[in-house]
N, C-alpha and C positions, 0 to 999 in steps of 0.2 A: 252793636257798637255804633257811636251816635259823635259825629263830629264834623265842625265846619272849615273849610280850608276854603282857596283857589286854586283853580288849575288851568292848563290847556289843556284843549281837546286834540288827540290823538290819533281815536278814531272810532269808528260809530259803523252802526249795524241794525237794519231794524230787525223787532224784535215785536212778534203777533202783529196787531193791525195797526194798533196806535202805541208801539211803544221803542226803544231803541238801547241796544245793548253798548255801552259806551268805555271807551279807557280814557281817560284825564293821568295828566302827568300834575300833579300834586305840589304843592311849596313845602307844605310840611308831613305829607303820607306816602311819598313818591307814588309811582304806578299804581292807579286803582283803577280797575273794573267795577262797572253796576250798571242798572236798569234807569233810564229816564221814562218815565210813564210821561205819556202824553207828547214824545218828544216827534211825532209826525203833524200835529197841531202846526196852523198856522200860525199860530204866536211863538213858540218854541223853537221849532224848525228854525225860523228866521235866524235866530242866533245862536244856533247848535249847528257850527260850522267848524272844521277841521282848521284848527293854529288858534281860533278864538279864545279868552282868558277869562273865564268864569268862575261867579262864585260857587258853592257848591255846599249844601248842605244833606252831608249822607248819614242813612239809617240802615242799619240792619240786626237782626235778630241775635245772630250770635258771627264770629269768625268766620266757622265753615259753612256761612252762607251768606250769595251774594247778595248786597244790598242794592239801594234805591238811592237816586239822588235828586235834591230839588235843586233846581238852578235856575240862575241871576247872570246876564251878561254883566260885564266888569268892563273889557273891552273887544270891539270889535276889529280884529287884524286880517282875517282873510277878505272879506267884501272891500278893502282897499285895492286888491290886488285883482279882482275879479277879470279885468280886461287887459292884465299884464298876465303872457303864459308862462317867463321865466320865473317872474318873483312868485308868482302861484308856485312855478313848478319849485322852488327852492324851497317856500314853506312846506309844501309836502313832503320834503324831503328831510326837513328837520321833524316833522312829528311823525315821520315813517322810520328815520333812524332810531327816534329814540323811543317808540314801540316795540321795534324791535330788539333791539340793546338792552334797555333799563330792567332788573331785575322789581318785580311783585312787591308794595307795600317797602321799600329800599327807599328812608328820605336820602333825596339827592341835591340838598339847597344849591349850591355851588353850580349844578348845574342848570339849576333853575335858574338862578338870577343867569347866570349867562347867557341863555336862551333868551331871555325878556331883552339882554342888553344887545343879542342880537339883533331883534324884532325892532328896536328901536333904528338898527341901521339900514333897516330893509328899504330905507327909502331915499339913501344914500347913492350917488351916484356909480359909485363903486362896491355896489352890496355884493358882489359876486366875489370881490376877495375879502370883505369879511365875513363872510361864508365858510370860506376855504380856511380860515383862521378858524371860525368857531368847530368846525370840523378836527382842526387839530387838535384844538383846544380840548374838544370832545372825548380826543382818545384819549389824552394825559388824565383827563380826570376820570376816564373808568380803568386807573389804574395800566393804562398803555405808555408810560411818560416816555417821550423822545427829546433830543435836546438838537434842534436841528441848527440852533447858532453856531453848534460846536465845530469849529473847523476842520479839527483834525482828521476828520474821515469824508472832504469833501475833496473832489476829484473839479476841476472848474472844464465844463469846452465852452465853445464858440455860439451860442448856439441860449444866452441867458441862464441855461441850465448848469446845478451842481451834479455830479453824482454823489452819491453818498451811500455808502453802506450802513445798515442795518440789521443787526441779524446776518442771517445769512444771505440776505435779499439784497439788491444793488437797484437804488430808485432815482431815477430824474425829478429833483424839483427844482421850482422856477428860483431865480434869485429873490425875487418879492419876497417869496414868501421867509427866505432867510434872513433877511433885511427887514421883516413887517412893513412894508411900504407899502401906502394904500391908496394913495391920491395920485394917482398918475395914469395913465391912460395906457393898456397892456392889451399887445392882440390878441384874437381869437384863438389864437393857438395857441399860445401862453398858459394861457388861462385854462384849458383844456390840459394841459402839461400837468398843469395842479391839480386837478379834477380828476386823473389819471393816478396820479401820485396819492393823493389821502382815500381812494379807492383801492388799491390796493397794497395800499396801509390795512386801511380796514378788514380788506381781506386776510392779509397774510397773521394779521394779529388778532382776532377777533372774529370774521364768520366762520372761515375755513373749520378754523382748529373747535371752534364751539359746533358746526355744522347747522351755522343759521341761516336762512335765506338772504340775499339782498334784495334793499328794498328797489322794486323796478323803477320809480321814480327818478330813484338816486342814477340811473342808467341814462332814462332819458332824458337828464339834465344836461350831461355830455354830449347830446346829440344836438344842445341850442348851438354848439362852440365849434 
């Protein structure tokens, strides 16, 4: 099966001496696994970097075996962040989520372009709460939809936070993020409030009841806050 797409890289694994077992998140094949031959090469290496957005030309023999991909930098996004440890640790965090999340060969456009639109804010002074947004966003669109505008099950204290029931679960989130307010300048605690909140979102909907790991990254992004 013989097709060219783009993707981000996900995550990577070497594989024999010179070569590297890899998942790219797809435009149009969602989640694919394959082999980059040659990908410990210094010419490769360089730009087979976890968040980066490559092109991708994959071969394989038949379905029930994994293929080969040759690849083309398209763009480079993690080596911007190399000497920043939060926005590093945030991109790891979006291709650690969504490795583990995204079901096999599943196109997921929607969530692709949203991820790119992310990537574009990461350099936004406020990337931390469109983070916390795409995170939400994340879960409405694997079929998790919450509607947190909705007032009726907000409880207000003192303190910026709503409570709000869900489910059978009772969560603090910040008023930002009910507001979408993003330009404004929010403490450290704050922000950890939401970190906390679409955390175990995640949890209660999604790893728990599936019994999938979280990603540790995702952990100690909370620990910047």
């Amino acid at each position: 099966m013989n097709w060219e797409d783009e993707g981000i890289l996900l995550l990577k694994k070497k594989f024999r001496e010179n070569a590297n077992i890899v998942n790219f998140f797809t435009k149009n094949h969602g989640k694919t696994t394959g082999i980059v031959y040659g990908g410990n090469s210094r010419k490769i290496k360089n730009y087979l970097q976890i968040g980066n957005r490559i092109h991708l030309n994959h071969k394989s023999k038949n379905d029930n075996k994994i293929g080969y991909f040759q690849t083309e930098l398209i763009e480079p996004i993690s080596p911007k962040y190399f000497d920043d440890k939060i926005r590093s640790c945030v991109l790891g965090c979006t291709t650690s989520m969504l490795n583990s999340l995204l079901p096999d060969f599943q196109r997921n456009t929607n969530i692709y372009e949203t991820l790119n639109i992310f990537y574009k804010n990461l350099d936004n002074d406020n990337f931390i709460i469109y983070y916390l947004n795409w995170e939400i966003e994340l879960i409405k669109q694997l079929g998790f939809g919450i509607n947190i505008e909705n007032k009726i099950n907000f409880k207000e204290n003192h303190n910026n936070l709503y409570l709000y029931k869900i489910d059978e679960f009772v969560y603090e989130i910040p008023k930002f993020l009910v507001s979408r307010e993003i330009n404004s300048n929010f403490s450290n605690q704050l922000i950890k409030k939401g970190l906390t909140f679409t955390r175990n979102l995640f949890f209660n909907k999604i790893f728990n009841v599936n019994n999938i790991q979280f990603p540790r990254q995702r952990i100690i992004l909370e620990n910047y806050f």
